[in-house]
Structure formats: C-alpha cells, structure tokens
N, C-alpha and C positions, 0 to 999 in steps of 0.2 A: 074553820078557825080564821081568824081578822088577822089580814098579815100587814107589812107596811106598804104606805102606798110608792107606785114607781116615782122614779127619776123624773122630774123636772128639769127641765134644759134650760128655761129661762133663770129659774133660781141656780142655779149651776152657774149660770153666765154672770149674774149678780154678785156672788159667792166668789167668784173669779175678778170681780171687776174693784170688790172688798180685797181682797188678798194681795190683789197688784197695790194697790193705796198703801198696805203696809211694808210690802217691800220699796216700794221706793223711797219710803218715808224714811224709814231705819238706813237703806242705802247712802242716802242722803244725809242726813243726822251725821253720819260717820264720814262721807268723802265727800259731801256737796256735788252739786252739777250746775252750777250757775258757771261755774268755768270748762264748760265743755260745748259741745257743737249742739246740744237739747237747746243750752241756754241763749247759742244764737237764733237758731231756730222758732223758738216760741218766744221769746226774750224772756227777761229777768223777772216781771211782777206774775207771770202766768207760770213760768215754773215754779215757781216759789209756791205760787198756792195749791198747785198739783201735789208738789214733793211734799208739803211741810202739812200738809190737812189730812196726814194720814189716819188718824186716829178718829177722822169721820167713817173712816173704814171699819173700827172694829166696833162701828155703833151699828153699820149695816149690818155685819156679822150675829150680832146680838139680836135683833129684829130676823133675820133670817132660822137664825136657831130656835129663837122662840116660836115663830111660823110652826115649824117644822118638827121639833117636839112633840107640840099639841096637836098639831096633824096626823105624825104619826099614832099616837096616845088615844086617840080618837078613832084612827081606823082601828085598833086593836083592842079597844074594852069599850067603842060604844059612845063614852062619854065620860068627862076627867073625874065624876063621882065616884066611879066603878074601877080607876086606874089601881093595879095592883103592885102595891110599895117594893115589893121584892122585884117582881120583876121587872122593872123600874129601873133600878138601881144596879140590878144587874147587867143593864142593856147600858146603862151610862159609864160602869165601870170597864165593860169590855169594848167600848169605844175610845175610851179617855185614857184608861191604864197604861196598857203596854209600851204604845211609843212614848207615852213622856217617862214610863221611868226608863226607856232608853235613851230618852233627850236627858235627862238629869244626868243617869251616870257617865254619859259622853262629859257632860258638863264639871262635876264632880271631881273627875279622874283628870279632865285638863288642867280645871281651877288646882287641885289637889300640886301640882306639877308645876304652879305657879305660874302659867300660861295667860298672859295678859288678856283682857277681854276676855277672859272665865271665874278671876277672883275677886275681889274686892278693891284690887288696886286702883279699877279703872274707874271709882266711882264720880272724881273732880273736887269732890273734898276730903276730908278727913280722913284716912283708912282707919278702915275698921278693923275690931276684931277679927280671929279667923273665925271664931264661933259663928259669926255670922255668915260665912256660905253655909255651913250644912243645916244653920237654923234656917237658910235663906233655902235651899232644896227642899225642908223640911215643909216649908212654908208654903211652898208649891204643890206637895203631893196631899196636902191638908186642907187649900184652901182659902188661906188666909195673908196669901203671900203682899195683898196690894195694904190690907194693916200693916203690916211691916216695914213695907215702903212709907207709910204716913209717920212711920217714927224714926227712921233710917234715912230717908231720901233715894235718891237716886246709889243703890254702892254696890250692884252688881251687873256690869254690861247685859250677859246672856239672860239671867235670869230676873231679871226685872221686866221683860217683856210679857212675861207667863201670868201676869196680875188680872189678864182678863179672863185666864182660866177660871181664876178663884172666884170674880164674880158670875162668873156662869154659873159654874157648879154650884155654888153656893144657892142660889135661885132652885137648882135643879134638885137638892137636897128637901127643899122647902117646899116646893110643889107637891108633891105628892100627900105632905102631912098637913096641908091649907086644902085640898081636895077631897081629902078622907075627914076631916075635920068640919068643914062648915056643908060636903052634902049637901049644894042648891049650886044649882050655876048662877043665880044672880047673883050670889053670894061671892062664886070664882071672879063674874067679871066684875065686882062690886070693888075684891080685893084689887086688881088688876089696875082698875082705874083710879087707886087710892098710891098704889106705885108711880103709874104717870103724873100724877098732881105732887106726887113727892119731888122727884128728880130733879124739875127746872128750879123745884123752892130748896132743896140742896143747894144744889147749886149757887145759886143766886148769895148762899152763906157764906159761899166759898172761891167765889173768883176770881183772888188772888190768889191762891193757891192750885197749882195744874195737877197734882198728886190725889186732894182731893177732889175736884169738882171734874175730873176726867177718869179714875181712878175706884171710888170709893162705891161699895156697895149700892147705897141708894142715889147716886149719880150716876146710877149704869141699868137697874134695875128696871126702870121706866121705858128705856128699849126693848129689853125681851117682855116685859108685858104687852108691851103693844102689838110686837108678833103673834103673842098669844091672843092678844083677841081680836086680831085678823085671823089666826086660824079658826077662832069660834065663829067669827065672821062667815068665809068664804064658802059654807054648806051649805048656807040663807041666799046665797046668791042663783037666781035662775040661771037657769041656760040661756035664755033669751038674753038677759043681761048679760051676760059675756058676749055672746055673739057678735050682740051689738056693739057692748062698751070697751072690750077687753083691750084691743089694739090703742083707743085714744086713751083711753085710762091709764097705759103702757107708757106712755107717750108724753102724758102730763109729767107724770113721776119722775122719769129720766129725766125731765128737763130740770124740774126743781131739785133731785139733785145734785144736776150736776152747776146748776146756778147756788143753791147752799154750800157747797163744796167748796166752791170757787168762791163765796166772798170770806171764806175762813173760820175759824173758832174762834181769835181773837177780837175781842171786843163781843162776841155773838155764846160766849159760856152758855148764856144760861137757857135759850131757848132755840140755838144750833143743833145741840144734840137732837132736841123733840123734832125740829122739823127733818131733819136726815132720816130720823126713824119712822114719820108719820109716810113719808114720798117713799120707804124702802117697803114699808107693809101696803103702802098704796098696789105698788109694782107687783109686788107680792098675791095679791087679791083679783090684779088682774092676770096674773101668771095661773092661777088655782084651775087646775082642770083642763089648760088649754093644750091638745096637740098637735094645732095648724102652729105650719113654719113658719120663720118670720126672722130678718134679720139678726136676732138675738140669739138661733138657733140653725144658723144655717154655716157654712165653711170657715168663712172669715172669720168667724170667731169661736171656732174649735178649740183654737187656745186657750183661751179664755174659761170656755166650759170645762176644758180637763183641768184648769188650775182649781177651779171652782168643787170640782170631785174630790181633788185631793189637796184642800186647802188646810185640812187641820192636821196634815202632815208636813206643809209648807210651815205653816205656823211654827210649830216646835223644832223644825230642824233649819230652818233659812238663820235664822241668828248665829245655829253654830257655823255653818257654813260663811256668812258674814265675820263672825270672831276669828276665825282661822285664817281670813281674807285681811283682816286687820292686823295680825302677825309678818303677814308677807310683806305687804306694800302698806307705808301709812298714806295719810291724807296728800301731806308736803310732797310725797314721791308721785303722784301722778300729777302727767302731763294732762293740758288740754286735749290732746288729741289721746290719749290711752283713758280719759276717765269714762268714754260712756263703753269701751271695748269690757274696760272692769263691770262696771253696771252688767251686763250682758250676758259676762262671764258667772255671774254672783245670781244671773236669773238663771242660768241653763242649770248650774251645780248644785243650786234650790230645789230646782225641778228634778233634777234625778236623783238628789238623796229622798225627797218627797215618793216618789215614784219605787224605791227600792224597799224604802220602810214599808209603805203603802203594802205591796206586795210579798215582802217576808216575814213583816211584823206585827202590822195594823191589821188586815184580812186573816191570816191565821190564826191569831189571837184571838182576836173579833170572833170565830166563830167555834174554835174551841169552848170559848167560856161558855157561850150561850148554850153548846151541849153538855154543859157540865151540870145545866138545871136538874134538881130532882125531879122526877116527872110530874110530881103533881103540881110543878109550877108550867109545866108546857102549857096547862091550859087556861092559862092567864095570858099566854103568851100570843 
C-alpha cells in the first residue's frame, strides 16, 4: 500500500524560514523593533522590510502546502483522478482539527473573560458586537473566517490571524471534487493555471484594499496552485537533472526570494505574491528527491528545520502566547535595551507551547483519528 512520502529537510528549512517571517511580523506589528539594538544593527529601511513583509511568508506556506498535498496524494492513490474523497478529508481533518479547536477554546475562554487581545476590543475602531467573537471562532472552524474580515475589518487581535486557514482549507475542500469531476489531468492543470491567471487579475482589482488583495480566496489561491503543479512537475524531472541542476536551481530561488522579499508588497500587490510563489516552488522542485546535505540541511540551521516541522503548531498557538505577552508589558513599557530580550522571550514560549501541543495534542490526535477509519477505507489509504 502507497504510504506518504518521507521528510524533506530542505522543505522543512523553507517551512521554517516561512514561520519566522510571520513571527516577526506580528512581534513587530504589536511592539516594533526599530527602537532596539536589531534596528541599529541592520539599520531602519532593512528592518523594516524583514519585519513588515511578513505576509510574503504565508504565501510561501501556501506554495509549500500545495507541493506537498499533491505529493503526498500522489504517492498514495497514484494519481489526483484516483484520489479518494473520504480519505482525504479525513487526513485533513485529523491534521487541522485538534490543535485549533484547542487554539479557539484557549481563545474563547480568555476573550469570554474579557482579556484584551482576545476580544473585540482590540480591534482600533468600532467595537463590535459580542456576537461577533463566537460568530468570529465560528468562522474559523468553518472556513470562512477571511469573509468576515472583508465585512468587519480588522476586530479580533488573536483570531484574525487564522484567515489563511480558511483559504487553505477551502482549496482543500475543492480539490478532491475538481479531481473526481473533470478525470483528465490536463484538465487538473488546466484548472490550476486558470487559478494562477486569476490571483494577480484579483488583485490588481483590489489594491487598495489589504484585507482583499492579501486575504481573499482568489488572491491566495494561485499560490497553492502553483505548489501543485510543481508537485505534478517534480516526477517529470530526471535524475540527471537534479544531479546536475538541483544545487544551482536551489540557489537562483533563494536569491530571488529573498531580493522579492526585500523590495516589499507595497507598491508590488499585484505580482509580488506570484513571484514569491513562483521562486518558492522553484526551490521546491529543486528540493524533490534530494538526500545529499547541503547547507540548508546541515547544523546551523537545525533550528530552523524543527520550527519548519512544527510550524502549523507555531501558527495557531504563537499569537496566543503573543496576546498574553500584550497583557504583561505594552508597547510604551519597553526599553531599548529589554525589546529584543521580549522578541526572544515570545520566540522560545512559541516554541514550547508549539512543541507540547505538537506532542500531547497534534500526534495523538493525528493518529487516533486515522485509526478510527472503517476498514474498507484503509485501502484507499
């Protein structure tokens, strides 16, 4: 039986290099670092585009996940016409379930309690209703939470961050019934490349608006498609072409993103996105297969790769760890010299609420459910 395929260490370190982008983005957002020892260090215009381009981070994310979907999808039924809907869905639910409804009801139960930076207060204008946190958790365990925000705005610190869940899943929802449905793979990448040509033309409708044109279904979409068809990609590629290309191919891509990255989102809406995405599946492509070490995979950036493993634990639980951090000390209350000790403090407490879900929540869950399969779906499986 087709099982999943192993561990990549370069996608891992990728996945890692994603995750840091958005912690420091949100770190930032809430306490700045331009008035700390970063900001003499690197000076003021290169921090700034480090800290504040976070959100080219969860465009890697999306591109990584779509890679790796359709990778795994592929080692397991063959090919996405054959992909079987149930178990499918069941593999996505016992991934995605457990920790966030224990991210929500941590959330839930603060907000509930009136805890700043969990309900509505903190949103900068209006306050809202209270209906709208539990329509606003609601909206998260459904899917549909970055709608919400397009009619709300910005009104719940913790849970406005979870928007990209919604477009993921959403995507992931739809996959399997555009695969069982049109049966042809040119057809799959036909769809595929009819989503890339949407996004930047979204876009482009919307870029005065950041909630949409960063945000919105088909302004996110065109990433994980592109994943996916570098995963339909990377099977077509020889050995020999890795051999040869893999390391400089590696090599272009890191450059380009970290040169995209670096000139920002602003002013660059509508075709920013696609190039972060294109240089992330680039990387990606040449990452497919490879087990020679290499910088990317070697000590120094150990870190990296484990944040990269357990990044969609990071995800769901670093804001509450953030919000509880905002309770203690505000913005005005740090010093120059105590802002990057807090940064530091807010990466390690990330990392071990990450690291404890991971391991009493995420993993046992995870694996319960997939034994809950009635048997005759194991052999789908």
């Amino acid at each position: 039986m087709p099982g999943n395929p192993p561990r990549n260490a370069r996608i891992d370190f990728l996945r890692g290099i994603a995750i840091s982008s958005v912690l420091i983005l949100h770190f930032a957002l809430s306490y700045g670092l331009k008035d700390s020892p970063l900001g003499s260090l690197l000076g003021t215009e290169l921090l700034k585009a480090i800290a504040y381009n976070g959100n080219f981070g969860v465009t890697i994310f999306f591109v990584i996940s779509g890679f790796l979907i359709t990778s795994t999808s592929l080692a397991r039924w063959g090919s996405l016409d054959k992909l079987d809907a149930r178990s499918f869905y069941l593999y996505r639910f016992a991934r995605i379930m457990p920790s966030l409804i224990l991210a929500l009801s941590i959330i839930v139960i603060l907000g509930s309690l009136g805890l700043p930076s969990f309900n509505n207060t903190d949103s900068g204008g209006q306050p809202l209703p209270a209906s709208y946190f539990l329509v606003g958790a609601g909206s998260v365990l459904t899917f549909w939470h970055n709608l919400l925000m397009q009619s709300a705005g910005y009104f719940n610190y913790c849970l406005n961050i979870y928007w990209s869940l919604s477009v993921e899943e959403v995507f992931y929802l739809l996959l399997p019934l555009a695969c069982l449905t049109l049966r042809r793979s040119w057809m799959i990448v036909a769809l595929c490349l009819a989503a890339v040509a949407l996004g930047p033309l979204y876009r482009s409708w919307h870029t005065d608006n950041e909630i949409f044109f960063m945000y919105a279904y088909q302004a996110c979409f065109d990433a994980i498609a592109i994943g996916c068809l570098a995963a339909l990609l990377a099977p077509r590629l020889s050995a020999s072409f890795l051999i040869r290309y893999a390391r400089p191919l590696r090599i272009v891509a890191g450059v380009c993103l970290g040169a995209v990255y670096l000139r920002g989102i602003n002013g660059h809406e509508v075709f920013g996105f696609t190039l972060i995405a294109l240089a992330s599946a680039g990387f990606l492509l040449a990452s497919s297969g490879q087990q020679r070490g290499g910088w990317s995979t070697g000590r120094l950036s150990h870190g990296l790769r484990w944040m990269g493993r357990h990044s969609y634990e990071i995800y769901l639980f670093h804001i509450i760890v953030l919000g509880l951090m905002r309770n203690v000390l505000s913005k005005q209350q740090l010093s120059y010299a105590t802002r990057l000790p807090w940064l530091l403090l807010f990466l390690v407490l990330s990392a071990l609420a990450a690291a404890l879900v991971s391991r009493y929540v995420s993993e046992p869950a995870n694996r319960a459910i997939r034994r809950s399969r009635p048997a005759k779906w194991q052999l789908a499986g």
